[in-house]
N, C-alpha and C positions, 0 to 999 in steps of 0.2 A: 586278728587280721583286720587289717583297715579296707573298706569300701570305698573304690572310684567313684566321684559320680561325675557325672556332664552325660551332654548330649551324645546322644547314639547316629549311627550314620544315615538311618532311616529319618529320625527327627529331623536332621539338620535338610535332607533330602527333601523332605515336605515342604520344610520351608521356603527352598529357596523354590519348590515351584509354587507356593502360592504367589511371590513375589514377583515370578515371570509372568501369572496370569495376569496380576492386576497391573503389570507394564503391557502385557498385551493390551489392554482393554483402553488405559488410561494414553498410551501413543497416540493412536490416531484423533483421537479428540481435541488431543493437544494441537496437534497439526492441523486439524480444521478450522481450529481455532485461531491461529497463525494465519492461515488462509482469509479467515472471511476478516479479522484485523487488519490484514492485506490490502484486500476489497475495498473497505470500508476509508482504510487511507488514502488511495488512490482516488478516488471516486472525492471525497474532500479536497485532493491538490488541484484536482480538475476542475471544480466548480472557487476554489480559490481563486485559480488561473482568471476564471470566465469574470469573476465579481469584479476584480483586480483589471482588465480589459473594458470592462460595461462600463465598471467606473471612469476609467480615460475619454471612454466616447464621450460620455456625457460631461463630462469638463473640455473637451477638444473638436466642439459644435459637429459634435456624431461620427468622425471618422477614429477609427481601433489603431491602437497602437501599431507600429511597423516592424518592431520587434523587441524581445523582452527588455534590454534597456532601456527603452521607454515607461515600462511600468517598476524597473526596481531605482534607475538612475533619479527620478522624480524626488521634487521637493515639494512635501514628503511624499512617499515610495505610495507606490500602487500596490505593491508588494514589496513584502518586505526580503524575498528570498529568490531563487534563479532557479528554476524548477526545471526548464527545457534543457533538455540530452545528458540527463542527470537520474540516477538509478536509487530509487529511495523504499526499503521494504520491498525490495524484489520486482518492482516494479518500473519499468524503461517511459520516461515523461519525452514525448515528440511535441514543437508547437507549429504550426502554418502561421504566420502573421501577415495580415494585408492591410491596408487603412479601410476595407470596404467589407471585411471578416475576417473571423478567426477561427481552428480549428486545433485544439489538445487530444494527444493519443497517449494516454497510458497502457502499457501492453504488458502482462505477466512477463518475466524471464523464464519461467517453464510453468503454461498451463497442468492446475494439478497438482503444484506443488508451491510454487509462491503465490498463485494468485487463479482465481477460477478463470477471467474471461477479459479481455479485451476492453476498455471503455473510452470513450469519445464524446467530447464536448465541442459545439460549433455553437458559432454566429447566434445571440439572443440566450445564450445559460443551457442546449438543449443539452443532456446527458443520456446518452447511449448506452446499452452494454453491446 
């Protein structure tokens, strides 16, 4: 008589809850990590923004751009890219333009999930959370 062999139902059973534990474990990490990437980007488009603006004042004897055309239309660009009312990494980019200040909103699309918190750059580079 010949002998089966393979895995038994119990084995197979084990396995697949070690499997579930270290996806429990390893999930949310992942996604904090997505998160503060998030962060990290935004918080970079916002002081892009502000560098790309500081920069026009001081070539346009101190008054700020009027609005984003002004820093990507330029020869050559203040920026190179259109960031206002544009959703990049989960994130929602608002800009205020005036010749006398400026003011960038990055806002998560769901605190908690794309992004922790709120950030804001005004007038002189300040950055806010």
């Amino acid at each position: 008589r010949k002998q089966v062999t393979g895995f038994t139902l119990v084995e197979i059973m084990i396995v697949v809850a070690i499997i579930a534990l270290l996806a429990a474990i390893a999930i949310p990490n992942l996604l904090r990590a997505k998160m503060s990437a998030n962060d990290a980007l935004a918080k970079a488009t916002l002081r892009s923004l502000s560098t790309a603006s500081e920069s026009y004042a001081t070539s346009n004897s101190g008054n700020y751009p009027g609005n984003e055309t002004s820093l990507t239309g330029a020869t050559p660009p203040y920026s190179n890219k259109a960031y206002c009312g544009t959703t990049i990494s989960g994130y929602a980019f608002t800009c205020t333009f005036n010749t006398t200040s400026y003011s960038f909103v990055g806002t998560p699309g769901t605190v908690g999930t794309s992004g922790t918190t709120t950030y804001t750059v005004t007038t002189g580079g300040v950055l806010t959370p």
